[in-house]
VOPAGU-2260 file (C-alpha; in pm, 1 decimal, decimal comma):
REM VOPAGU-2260
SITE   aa  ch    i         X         Y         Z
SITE  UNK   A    0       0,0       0,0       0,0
SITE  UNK   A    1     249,7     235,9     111,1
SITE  UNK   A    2     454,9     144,1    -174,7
SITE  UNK   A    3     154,4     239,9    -455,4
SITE  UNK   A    4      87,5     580,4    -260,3
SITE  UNK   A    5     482,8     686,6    -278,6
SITE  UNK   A    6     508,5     575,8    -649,4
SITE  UNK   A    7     599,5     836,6    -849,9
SITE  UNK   A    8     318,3     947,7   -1056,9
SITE  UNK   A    9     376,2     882,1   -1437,5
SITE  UNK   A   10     460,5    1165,7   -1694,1
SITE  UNK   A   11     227,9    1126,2   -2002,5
SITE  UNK   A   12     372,7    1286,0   -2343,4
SITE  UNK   A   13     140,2    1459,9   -2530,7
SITE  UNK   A   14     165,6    1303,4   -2897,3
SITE  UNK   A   15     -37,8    1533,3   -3170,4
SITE  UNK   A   16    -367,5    1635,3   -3006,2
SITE  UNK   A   17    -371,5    1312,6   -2788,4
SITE  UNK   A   18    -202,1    1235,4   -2438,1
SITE  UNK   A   19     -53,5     910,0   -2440,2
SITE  UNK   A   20     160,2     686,6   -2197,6
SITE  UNK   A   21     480,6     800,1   -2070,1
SITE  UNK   A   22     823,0     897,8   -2151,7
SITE  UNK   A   23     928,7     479,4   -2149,9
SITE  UNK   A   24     646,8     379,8   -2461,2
SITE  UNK   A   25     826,9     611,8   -2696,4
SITE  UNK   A   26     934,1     346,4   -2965,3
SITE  UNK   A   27    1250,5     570,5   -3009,5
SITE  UNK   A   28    1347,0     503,0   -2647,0
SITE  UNK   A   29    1263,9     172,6   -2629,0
SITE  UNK   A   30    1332,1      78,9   -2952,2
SITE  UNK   A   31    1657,0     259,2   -3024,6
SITE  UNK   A   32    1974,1     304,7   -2771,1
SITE  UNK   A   33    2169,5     639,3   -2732,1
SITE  UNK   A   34    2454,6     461,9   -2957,4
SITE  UNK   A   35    2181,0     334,3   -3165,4
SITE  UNK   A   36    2020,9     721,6   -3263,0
SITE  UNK   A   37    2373,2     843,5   -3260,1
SITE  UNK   A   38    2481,6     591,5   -3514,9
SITE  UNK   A   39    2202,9     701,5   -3713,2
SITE  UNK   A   40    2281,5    1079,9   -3722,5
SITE  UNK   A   41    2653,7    1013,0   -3809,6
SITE  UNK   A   42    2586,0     792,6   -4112,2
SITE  UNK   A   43    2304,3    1005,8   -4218,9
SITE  UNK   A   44    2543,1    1294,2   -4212,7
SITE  UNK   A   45    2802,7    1096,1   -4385,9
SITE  UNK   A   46    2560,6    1089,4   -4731,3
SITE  UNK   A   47    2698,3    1374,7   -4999,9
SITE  UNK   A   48    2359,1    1395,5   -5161,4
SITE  UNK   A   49    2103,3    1243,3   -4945,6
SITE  UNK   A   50    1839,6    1424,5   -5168,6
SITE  UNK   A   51    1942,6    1296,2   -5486,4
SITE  UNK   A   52    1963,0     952,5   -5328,9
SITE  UNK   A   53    1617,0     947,9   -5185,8
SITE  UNK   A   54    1508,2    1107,1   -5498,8
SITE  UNK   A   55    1663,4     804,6   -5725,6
SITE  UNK   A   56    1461,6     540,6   -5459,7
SITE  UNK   A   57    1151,4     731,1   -5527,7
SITE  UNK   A   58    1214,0     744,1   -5923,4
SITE  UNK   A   59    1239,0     359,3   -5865,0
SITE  UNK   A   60     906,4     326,8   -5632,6
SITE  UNK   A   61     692,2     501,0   -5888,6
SITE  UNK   A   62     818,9     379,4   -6268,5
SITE  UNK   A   63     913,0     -26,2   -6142,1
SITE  UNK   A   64     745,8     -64,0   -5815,3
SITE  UNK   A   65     413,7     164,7   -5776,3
SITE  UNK   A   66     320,5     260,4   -6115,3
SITE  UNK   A   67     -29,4     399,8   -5990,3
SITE  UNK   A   68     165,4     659,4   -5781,3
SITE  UNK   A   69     249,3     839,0   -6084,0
SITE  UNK   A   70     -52,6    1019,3   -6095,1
SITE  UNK   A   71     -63,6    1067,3   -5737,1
SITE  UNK   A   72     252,6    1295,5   -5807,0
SITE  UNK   A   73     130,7    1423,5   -6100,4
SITE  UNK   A   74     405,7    1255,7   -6343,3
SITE  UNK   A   75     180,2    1031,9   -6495,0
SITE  UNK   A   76     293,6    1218,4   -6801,7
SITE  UNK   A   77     669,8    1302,5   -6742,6
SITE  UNK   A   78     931,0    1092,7   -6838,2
SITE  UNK   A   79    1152,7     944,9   -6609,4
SITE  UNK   A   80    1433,4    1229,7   -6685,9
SITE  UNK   A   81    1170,8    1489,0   -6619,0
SITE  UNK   A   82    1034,6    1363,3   -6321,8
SITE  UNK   A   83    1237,7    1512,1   -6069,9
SITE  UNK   A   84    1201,7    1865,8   -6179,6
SITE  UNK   A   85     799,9    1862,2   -6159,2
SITE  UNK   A   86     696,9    2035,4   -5825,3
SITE  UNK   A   87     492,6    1780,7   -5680,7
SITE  UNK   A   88     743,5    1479,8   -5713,7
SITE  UNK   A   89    1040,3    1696,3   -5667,5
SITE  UNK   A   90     854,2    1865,2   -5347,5
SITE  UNK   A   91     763,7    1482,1   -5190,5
SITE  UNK   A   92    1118,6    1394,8   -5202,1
SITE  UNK   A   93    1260,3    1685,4   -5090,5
SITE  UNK   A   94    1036,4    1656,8   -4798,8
SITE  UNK   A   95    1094,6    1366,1   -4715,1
SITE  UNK   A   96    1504,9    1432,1   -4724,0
SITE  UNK   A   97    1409,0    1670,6   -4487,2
SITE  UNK   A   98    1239,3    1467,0   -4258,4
SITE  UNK   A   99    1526,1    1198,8   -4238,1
SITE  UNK   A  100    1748,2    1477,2   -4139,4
SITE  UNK   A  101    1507,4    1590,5   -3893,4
SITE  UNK   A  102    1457,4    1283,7   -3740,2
SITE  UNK   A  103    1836,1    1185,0   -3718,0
SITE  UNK   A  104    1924,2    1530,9   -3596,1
SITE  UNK   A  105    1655,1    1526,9   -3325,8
SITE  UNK   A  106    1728,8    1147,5   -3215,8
SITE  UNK   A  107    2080,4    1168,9   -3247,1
SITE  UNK   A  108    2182,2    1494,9   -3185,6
SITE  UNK   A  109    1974,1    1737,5   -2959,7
SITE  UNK   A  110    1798,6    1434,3   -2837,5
SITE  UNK   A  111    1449,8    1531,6   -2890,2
SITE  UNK   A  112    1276,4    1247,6   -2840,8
SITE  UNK   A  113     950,7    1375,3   -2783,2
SITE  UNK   A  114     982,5    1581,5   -3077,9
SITE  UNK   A  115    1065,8    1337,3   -3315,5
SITE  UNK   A  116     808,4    1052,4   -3197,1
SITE  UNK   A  117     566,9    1385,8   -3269,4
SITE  UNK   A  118     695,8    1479,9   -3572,4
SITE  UNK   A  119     642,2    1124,0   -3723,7
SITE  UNK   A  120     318,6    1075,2   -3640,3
SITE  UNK   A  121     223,8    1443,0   -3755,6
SITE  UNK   A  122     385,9    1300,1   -4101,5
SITE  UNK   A  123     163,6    1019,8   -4118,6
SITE  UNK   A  124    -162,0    1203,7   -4001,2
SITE  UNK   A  125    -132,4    1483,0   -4268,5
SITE  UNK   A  126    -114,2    1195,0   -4547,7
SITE  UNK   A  127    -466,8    1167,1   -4479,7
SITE  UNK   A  128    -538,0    1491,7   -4692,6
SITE  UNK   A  129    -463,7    1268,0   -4985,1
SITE  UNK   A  130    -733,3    1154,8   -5192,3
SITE  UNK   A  131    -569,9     825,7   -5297,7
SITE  UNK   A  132    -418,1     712,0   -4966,8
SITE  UNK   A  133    -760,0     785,6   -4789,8
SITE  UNK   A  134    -939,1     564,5   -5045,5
SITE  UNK   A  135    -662,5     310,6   -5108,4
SITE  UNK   A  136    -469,6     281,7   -4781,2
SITE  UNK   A  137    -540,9     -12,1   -4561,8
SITE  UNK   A  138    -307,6    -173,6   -4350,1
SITE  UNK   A  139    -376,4    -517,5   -4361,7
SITE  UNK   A  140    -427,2    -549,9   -4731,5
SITE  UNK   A  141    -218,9    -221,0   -4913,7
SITE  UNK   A  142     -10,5     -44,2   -4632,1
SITE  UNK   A  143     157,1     231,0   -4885,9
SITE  UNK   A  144     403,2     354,3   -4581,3
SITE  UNK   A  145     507,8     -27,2   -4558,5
SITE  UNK   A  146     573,3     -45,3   -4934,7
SITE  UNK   A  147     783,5     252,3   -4965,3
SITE  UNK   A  148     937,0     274,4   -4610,2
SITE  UNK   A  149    1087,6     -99,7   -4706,1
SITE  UNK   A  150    1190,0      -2,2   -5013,2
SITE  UNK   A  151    1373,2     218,4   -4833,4
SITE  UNK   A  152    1534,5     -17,0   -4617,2
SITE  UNK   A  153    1668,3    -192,9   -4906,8
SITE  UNK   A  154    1772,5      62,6   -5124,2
SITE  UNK   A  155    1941,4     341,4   -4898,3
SITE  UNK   A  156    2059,8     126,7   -4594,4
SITE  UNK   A  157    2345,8      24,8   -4872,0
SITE  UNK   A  158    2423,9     421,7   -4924,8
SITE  UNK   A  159    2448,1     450,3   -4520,3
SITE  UNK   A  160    2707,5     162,1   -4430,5
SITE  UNK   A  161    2940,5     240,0   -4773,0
SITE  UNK   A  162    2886,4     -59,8   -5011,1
SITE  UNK   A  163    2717,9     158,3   -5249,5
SITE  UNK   A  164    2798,5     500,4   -5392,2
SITE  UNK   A  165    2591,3     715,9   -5622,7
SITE  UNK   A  166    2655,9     613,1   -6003,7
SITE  UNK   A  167    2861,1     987,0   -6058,1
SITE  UNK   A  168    3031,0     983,8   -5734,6
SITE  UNK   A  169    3414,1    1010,8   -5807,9
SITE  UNK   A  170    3616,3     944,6   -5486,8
SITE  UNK   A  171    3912,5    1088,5   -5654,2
SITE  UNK   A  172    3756,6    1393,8   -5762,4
SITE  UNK   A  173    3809,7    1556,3   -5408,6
SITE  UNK   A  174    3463,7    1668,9   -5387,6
SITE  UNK   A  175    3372,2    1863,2   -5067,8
SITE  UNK   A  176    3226,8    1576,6   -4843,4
SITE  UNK   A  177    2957,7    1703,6   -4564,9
SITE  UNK   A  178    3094,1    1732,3   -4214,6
SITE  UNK   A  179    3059,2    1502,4   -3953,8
SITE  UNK   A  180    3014,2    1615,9   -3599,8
SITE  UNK   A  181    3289,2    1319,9   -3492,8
SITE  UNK   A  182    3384,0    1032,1   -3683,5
SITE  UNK   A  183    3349,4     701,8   -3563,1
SITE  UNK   A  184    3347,8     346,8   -3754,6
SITE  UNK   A  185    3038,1     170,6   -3739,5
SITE  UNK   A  186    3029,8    -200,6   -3891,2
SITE  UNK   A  187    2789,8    -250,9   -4200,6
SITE  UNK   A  188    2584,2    -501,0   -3997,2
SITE  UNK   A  189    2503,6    -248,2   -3727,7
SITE  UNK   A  190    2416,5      37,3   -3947,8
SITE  UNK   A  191    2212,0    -216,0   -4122,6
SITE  UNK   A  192    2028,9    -324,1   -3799,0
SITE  UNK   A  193    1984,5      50,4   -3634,2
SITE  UNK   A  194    1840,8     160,9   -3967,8
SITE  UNK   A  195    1602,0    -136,3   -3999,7
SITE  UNK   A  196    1465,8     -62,9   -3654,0
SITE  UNK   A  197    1466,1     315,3   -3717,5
SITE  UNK   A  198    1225,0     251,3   -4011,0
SITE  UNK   A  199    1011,0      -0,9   -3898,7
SITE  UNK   A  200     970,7     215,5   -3631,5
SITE  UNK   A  201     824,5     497,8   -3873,6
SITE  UNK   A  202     611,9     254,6   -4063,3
SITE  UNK   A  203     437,9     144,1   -3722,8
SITE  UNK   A  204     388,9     518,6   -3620,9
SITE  UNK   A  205     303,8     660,5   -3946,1
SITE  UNK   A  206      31,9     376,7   -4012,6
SITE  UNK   A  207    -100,0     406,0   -3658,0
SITE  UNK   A  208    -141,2     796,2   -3684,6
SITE  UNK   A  209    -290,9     749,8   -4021,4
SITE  UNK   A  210    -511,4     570,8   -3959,6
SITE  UNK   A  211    -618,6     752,8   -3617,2
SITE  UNK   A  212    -682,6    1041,2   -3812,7
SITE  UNK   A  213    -886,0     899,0   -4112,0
SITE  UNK   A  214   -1085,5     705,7   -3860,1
SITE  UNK   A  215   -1140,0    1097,1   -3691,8
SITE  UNK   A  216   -1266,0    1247,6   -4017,2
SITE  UNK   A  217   -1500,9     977,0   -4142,8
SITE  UNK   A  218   -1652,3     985,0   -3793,5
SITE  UNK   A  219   -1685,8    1349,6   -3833,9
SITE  UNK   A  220   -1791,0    1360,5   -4175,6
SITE  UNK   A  221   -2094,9    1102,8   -4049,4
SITE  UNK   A  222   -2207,2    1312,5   -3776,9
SITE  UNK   A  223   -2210,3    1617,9   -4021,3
SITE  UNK   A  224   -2441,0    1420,1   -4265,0
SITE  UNK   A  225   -2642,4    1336,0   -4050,9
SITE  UNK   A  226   -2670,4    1706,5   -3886,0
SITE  UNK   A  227   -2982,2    1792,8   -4100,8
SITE  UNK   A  228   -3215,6    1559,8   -3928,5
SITE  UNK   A  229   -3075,1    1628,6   -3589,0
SITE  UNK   A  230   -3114,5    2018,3   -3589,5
SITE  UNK   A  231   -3504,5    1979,5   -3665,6
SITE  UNK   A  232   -3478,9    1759,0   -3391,6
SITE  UNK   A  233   -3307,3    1972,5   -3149,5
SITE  UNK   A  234   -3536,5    2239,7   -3315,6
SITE  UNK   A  235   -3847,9    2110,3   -3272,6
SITE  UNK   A  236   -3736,0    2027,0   -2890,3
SITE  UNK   A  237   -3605,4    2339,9   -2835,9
SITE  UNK   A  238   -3938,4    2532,7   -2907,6
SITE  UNK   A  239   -4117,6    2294,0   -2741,1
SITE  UNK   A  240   -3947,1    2379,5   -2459,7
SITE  UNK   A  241   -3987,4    2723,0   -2474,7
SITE  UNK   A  242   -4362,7    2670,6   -2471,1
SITE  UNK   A  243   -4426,9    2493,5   -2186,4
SITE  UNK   A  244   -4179,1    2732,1   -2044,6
SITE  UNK   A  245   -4364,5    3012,9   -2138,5
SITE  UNK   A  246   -4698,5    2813,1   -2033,2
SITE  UNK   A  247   -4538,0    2758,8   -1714,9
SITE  UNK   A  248   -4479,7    3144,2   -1628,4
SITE  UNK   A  249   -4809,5    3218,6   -1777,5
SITE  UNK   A  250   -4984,2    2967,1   -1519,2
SITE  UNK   A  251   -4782,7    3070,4   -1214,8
SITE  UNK   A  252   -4858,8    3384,8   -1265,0
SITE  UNK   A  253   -5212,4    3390,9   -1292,3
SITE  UNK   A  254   -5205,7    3155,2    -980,3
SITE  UNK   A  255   -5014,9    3410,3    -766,2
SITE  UNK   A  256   -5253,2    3751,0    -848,8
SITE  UNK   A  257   -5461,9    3845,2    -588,9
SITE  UNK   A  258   -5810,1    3781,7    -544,4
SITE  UNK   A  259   -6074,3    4149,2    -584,6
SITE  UNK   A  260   -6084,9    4249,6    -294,9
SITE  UNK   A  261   -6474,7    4260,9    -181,2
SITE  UNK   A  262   -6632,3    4607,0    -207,3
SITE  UNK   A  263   -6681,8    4728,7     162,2
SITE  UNK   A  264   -7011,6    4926,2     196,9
SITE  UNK   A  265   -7055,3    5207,3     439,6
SITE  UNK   A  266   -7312,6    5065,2     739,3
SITE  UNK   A  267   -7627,1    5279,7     670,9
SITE  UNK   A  268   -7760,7    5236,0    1049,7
C-alpha cells in the first residue's frame, strides 16, 4: 500500500492532439539506444547527396514498383528524366530528405525524443489529406508507408554503411564531403540493424497515426451528414421547450394575483 501511494506518478507525453503513456512507450526510447540514434545521425550525415539519393529510390518506387503513384505525383505524363524537376514529385522527395534529417538530428543529436516521436506521427496524419491514400490505404491489405518505407530499407541502408555510392560519385575527384560532428566506424551489420529498426519504427507510427486520423474524419464527416435531421430535432425540442416554459410562467402567474378584494359598503344604520 504504502509502496503504490509513494510511487511516483507517471509523466504522459502529449503526442499530436492526444495524451498518451509516458516517456518509457516512446518506440525511439525503447526501440533505439543512445549509440543506436547516434549511429544514425553520423551515417546520415556521412551521405553527400542524401536528396538525390532518396530522390533516385523514389524514381524507382513510382516507374518499377508503384506505377499507380504516378498520378498521385502528377508525373503520370513526365518521363523518367523529367520527373524530378515537376513540383509535386520533386517537393515529396525533398520533404521527405528533410524529414530523415530531422529525425536523425533530433534522435541523435539534440535528443528530442519527444519531438521526433511527434513529428512522425504528424507526417503520417497529414497523409490523410490525400485523396488516394484515404481511399486506397489499408493496412492489412495495401499499407503504402510499408511499401515505400521498405523499399527504403533496401535501397538506402546500402548508401548509409558504404557498399554503395551514387553512379557519378568520383572518390578521386576531391569533392567537398559534408561534415561530420565526430567520426566514428560503425560495422555494415550495425548500421544495417539501427536503420532497420529506425524505419520499422516509422512505418508502425506513421500507419498508426494514419489511420487515427482517417478514422477521426469519417466519424466526423458522419455526424455532419447526418446534422440535417438532428437540428429539426433539437429544433423542434427546443421550441417545445420554450412553450411549456412560457406556459409555465403564464400559469404561475395567474395563480399568484390576488383575489378582488370585496367592495366594503358604508353601514347605513
Amino acid at each position: 500500500m504504502g509502496a503504490s501511494i509513494c510511487a511516483p506518478n507517471k509523466k504522459k507525453t502529449q503526442v499530436g492532439a492526444s495524451w498518451v503513456g509516458n516517456d518509457t512507450e516512446n518506440p525511439f526510447d525503447t526501440g533505439l539506444s543512445k549509440k543506436d540514434r547516434t549511429c544514425l545521425r553520423d551515417t546520415f550525415q556521412r551521405l553527400e547527396e542524401p536528396k538525390e539519393i532518396v530522390g533516385l529510390i523514389f524514381l524507382d518506387i513510382v516507374n518499377d514498383i508503384e506505377p499507380d503513384l504516378k498520378k498521385v505525383f502528377g508525373v503520370d505524363r513526365a518521363p523518367r528524366s523529367q520527373m524530378l524537376k515537376m513540383p509535386k514529385f520533386g517537393g515529396h522527395v525533398a520533404r521527405f530528405a528533410d524529414l530523415l534529417d530531422q529525425l536523425t538530428s533530433m534522435l541523435g543529436y539534440t535528443e528530442n525524443l519527444t519531438g521526433a516521436w511527434q513529428l512522425v506521427r504528424k507526417t503520417g496524419r497529414s497523409h490523410v489529406r490525400q485523396q488516394f491514400l484515404e481511399e486506397n490505404q489499408n493496412q492489412l491489405n495495401k499499407n503504402y508507408f510499408d511499401i515505400v518505407i521498405n523499399i527504403f530499407i533496401h535501397r538506402l541502408i546500402p548508401y548509409l554503411t558504404g557498399e554503395q555510392e551514387l553512379p557519378n560519385n568520383n572518390a578521386e575527384g576531391g569533392g567537398e564531403q559534408r561534415k561530420v560532428r565526430f567520426v566514428q566506424n560503425y560495422q555494415p551489420a550495425q548500421v544495417h540493424d539501427v536503420w532497420k529498426r529506425f524505419f520499422q519504427i516509422m512505418i508502425a507510427q506513421m500507419t498508426d497515426s494514419f489511420e487515427l486520423e482517417r478514422a477521426k474524419q469519417r466519424n466526423a464527416q458522419s455526424q455532419k451528414a447526418l446534422a440535417p435531421h438532428q437540428h429539426v430535432e433539437q429544433s423542434e425540442r427546443k421550441k417545445k421547450k420554450i412553450q411549456e416554459k412560457q406556459s409555465e410562467i403564464e400559469n404561475t402567474a395567474s395563480s399568484n394575483e390576488p383575489k378582488e378584494q370585496e367592495q366594503m359598503f358604508e353601514d347605513p344604520f
